[in-house]
C-alpha positions as CSV (number, residue, x, y, z in Angstrom):
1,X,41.7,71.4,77.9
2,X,44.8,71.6,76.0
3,X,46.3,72.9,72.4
4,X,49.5,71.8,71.6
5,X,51.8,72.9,69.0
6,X,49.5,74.4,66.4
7,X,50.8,77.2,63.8
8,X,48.1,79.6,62.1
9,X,47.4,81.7,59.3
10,X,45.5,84.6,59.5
11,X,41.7,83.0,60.2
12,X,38.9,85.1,62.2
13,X,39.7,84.7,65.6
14,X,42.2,81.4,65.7
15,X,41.8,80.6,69.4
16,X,38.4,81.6,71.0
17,X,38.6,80.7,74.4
18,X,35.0,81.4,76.3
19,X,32.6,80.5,79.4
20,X,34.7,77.5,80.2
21,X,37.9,76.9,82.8
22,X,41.5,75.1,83.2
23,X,42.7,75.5,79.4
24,X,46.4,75.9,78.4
25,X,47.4,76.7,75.2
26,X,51.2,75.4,74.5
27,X,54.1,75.8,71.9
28,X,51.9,77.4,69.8
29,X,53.1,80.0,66.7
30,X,49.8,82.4,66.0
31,X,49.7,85.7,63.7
32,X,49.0,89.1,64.3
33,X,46.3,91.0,62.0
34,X,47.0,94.1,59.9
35,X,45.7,97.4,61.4
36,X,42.9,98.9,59.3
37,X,41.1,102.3,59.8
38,X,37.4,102.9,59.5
39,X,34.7,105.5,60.9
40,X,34.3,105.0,64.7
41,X,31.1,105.5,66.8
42,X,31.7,109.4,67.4
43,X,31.9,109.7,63.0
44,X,35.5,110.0,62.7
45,X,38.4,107.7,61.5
46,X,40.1,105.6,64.3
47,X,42.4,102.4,64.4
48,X,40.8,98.9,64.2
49,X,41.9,95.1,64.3
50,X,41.3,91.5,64.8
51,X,42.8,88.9,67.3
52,X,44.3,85.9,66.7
53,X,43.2,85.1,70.7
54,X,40.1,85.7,72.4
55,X,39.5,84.8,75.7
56,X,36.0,85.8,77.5
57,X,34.3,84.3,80.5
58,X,37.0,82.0,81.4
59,X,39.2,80.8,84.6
60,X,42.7,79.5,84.6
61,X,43.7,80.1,80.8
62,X,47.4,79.7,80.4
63,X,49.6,80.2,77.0
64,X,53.1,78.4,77.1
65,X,55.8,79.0,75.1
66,X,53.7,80.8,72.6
67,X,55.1,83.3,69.5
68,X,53.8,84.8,66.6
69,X,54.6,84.5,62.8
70,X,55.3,88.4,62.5
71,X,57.3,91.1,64.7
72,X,56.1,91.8,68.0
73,X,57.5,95.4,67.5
74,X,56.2,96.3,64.1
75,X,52.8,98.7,64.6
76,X,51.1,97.5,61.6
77,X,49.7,94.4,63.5
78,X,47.3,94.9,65.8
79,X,47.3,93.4,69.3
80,X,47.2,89.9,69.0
81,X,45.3,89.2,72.5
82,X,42.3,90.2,73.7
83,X,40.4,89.3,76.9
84,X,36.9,90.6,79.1
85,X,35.7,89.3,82.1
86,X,38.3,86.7,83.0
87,X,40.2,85.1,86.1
88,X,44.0,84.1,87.0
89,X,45.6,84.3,83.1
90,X,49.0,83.3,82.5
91,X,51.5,84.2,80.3
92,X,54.5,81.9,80.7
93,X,57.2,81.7,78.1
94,X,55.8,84.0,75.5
95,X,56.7,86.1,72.7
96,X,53.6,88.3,71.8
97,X,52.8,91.9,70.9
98,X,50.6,92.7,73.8
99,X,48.2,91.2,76.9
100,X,45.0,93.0,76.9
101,X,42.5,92.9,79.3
102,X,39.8,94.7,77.9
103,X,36.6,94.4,80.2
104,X,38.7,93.7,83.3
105,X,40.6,90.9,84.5
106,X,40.9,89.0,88.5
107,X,44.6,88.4,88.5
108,X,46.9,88.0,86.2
109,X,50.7,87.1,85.5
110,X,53.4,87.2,82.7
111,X,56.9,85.6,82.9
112,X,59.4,84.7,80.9
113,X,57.7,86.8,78.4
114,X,58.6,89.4,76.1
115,X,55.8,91.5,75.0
116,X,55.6,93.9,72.0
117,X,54.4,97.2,71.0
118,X,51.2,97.4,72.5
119,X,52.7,96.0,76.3
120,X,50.5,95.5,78.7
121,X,47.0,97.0,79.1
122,X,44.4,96.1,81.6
123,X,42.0,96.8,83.9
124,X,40.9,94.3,86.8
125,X,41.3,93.7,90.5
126,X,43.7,91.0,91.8
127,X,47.3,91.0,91.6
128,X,48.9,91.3,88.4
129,X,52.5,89.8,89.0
130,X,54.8,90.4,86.0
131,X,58.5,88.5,86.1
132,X,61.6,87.7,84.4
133,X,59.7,90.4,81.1
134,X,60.5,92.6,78.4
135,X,57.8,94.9,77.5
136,X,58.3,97.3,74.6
137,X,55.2,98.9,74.9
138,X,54.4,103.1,75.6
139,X,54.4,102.7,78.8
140,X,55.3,99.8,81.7
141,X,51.8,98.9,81.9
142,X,48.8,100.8,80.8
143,X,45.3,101.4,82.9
144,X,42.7,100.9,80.0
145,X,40.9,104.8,80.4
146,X,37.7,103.4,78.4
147,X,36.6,101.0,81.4
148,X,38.1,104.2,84.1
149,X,41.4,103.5,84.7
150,X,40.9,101.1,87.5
151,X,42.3,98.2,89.3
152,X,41.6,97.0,93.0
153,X,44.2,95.3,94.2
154,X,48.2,95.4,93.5
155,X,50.8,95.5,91.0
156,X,54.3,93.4,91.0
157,X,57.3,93.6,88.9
158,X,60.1,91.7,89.6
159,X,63.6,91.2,87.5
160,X,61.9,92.9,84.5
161,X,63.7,95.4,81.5
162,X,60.9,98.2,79.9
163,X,62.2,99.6,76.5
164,X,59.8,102.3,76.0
165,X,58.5,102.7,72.6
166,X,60.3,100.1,71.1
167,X,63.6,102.1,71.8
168,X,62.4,105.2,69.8
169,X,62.8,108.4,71.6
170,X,59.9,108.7,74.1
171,X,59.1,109.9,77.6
172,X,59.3,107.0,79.8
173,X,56.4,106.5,82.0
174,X,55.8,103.2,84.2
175,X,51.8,103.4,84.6
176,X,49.7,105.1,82.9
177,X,46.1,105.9,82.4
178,X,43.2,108.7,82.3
179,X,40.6,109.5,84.5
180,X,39.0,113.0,84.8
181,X,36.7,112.0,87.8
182,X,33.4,113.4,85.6
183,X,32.0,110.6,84.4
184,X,30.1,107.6,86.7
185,X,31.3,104.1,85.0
186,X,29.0,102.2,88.0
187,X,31.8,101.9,89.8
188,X,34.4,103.6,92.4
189,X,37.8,103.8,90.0
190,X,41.0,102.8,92.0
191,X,44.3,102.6,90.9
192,X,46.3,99.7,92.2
193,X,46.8,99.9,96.1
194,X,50.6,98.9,96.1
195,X,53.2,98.8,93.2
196,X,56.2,97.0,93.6
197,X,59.2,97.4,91.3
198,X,61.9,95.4,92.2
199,X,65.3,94.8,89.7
200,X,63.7,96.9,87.2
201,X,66.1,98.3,84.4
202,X,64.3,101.4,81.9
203,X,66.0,101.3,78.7
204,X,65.9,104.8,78.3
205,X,68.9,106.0,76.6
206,X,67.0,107.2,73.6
207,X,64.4,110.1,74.6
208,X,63.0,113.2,74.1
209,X,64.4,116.4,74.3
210,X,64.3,118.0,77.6
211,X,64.0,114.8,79.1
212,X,63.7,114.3,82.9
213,X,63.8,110.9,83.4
214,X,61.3,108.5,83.8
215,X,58.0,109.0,85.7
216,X,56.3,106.5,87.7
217,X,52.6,107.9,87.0
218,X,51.4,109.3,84.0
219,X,49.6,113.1,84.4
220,X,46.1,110.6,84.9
221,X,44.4,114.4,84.7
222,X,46.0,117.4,84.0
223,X,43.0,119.6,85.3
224,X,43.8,118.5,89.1
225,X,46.9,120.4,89.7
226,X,45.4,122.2,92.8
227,X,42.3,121.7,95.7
228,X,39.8,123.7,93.5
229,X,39.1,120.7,91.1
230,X,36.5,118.6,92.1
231,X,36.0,114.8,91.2
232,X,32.2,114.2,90.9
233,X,33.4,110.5,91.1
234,X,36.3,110.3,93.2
235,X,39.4,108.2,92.1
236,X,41.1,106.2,94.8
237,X,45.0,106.8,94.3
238,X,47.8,104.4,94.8
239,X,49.2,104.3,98.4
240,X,52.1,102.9,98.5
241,X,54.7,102.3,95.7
242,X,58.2,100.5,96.6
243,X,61.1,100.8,94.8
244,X,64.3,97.9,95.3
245,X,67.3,98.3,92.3
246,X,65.4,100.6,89.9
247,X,68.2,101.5,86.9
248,X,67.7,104.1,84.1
249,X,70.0,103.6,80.9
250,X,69.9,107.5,81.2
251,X,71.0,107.8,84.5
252,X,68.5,109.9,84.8
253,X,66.4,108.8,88.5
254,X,63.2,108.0,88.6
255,X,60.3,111.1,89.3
256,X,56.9,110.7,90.3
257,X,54.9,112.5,87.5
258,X,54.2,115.5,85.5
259,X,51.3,115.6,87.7
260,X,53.0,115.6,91.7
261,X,49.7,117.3,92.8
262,X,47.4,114.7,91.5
263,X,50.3,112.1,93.4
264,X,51.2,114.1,96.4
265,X,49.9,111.4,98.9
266,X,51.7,108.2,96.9
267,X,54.0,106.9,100.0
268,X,57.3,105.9,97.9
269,X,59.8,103.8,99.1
270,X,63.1,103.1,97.7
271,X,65.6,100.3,98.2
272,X,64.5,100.0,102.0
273,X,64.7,103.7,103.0
């Protein structure tokens, strides 16, 4: 199935995309919702939004040369994508606010893309290849903590530039996440296996004070700084992560985290050596 060259306005869901397979979605101009608060589950006021795409259920769902009406930077839209339970989604050409894999994802990959405020959250197994991409998000790509931080399989970023936070002054931090290791989601968490980064420039000339460069992991659980914490559900940790032409605007290199205990077994390789 095919959609060609439709524009929006702001309808209930524009494109729902569910239980079906081999659907591309091309040169297509959609809108991103307002954010709204309201009172969550837990009784207190939290963040909500609509989507202009939903995609559930589905196999080989592609959007090409896809934008939206308003700016991909501006964080009074919310997300524009959302997507659970779905296999191989592309992202070829695009200019949206975020990808969003919300109840896990089997492979995934974005090129020629520029994605917004929100980046790139997921959670999955597979590869997620991301090429040729300028995220804006928090963070490089972010492991979704509601659904444990997890995804089997391996990350790759090739010829790609990461402004974090838009270009405000932020902390710059590639992958991030949260997982305490208390709670049983039904399943063994794992971060991805291997991460490559390969001709990856961080825009991170504007940061915070006492900056010290970029981080590759975010602190995932800043109670496991020693052997005496104990994860009731163990999380498997990244092995390996290789590094070819990594650049900081900053000059600044690249560290492993705020958390090195949590990442002390991480195997990095950079430029060969």
């Amino acid at each position: 199935y095919s959609v060609t060259g439709v524009q929006t306005c702001a309808l209930p869901i524009f494109i729902n995309i569910g239980s079906c397979a081999y659907v591309t979605v091309r040169n297509t101009v959609l809108t991103g919702r307002m954010t709204y608060r309201t009172i969550g589950a837990a009784g207190v006021p939290v963040s909500m939004g609509s989507y202009d795409i939903s995609i559930n259920r589905a196999l080989n769902v592609s959007f090409v040369n896809c934008s939206q009406t308003n700016d991909i930077k501006d964080g009074k839209y919310w997300g524009i994508m959302g997507s659970n339970y779905c296999k191989n989604l592309l992202f070829d050409g695009c200019t949206f606010s975020r990808f969003d894999a919300h109840m896990g994802v089997a492979n995934a990959t974005i090129r020629n893309s520029t994605l917004g405020h929100v980046g790139i959250n997921a959670i999955g197994s597979g590869t997620f290849t991301v090429e040729n991409t300028t995220v804006y998000g928090r963070n490089l790509i972010n492991l979704r903590s509601d659904y444990g931080s997890t995804w089997q399989g391996e990350f790759i970023f090739r010829d790609c530039v990461f402004i974090p936070a838009c270009g405000r002054p932020a902390s710059a931090t590639l992958v991030a996440g949260s997982y305490s290791g208390q709670h049983d989601f039904g399943y063994t968490c794992h971060m991805p296996d291997r991460i490559s980064l390969e001709n990856l420039r961080i825009a991170d000339s504007h940061h915070t004070e006492n900056y010290r460069g970029a981080a590759i992991f975010a602190n995932f659980n800043p109670r496991r700084t020693d052997e005496s914490y104990v994860e009731k559900f163990p999380y498997v940790i990244t092995r390996e992560v290789i590094l070819k032409n990594v650049t900081t605007a900053s000059g600044k290199p690249l560290r492993l985290s705020d958390n090195p205990f949590m990442f002390k077994d991480v195997k990095v390789t950079a430029d060969g050596n």
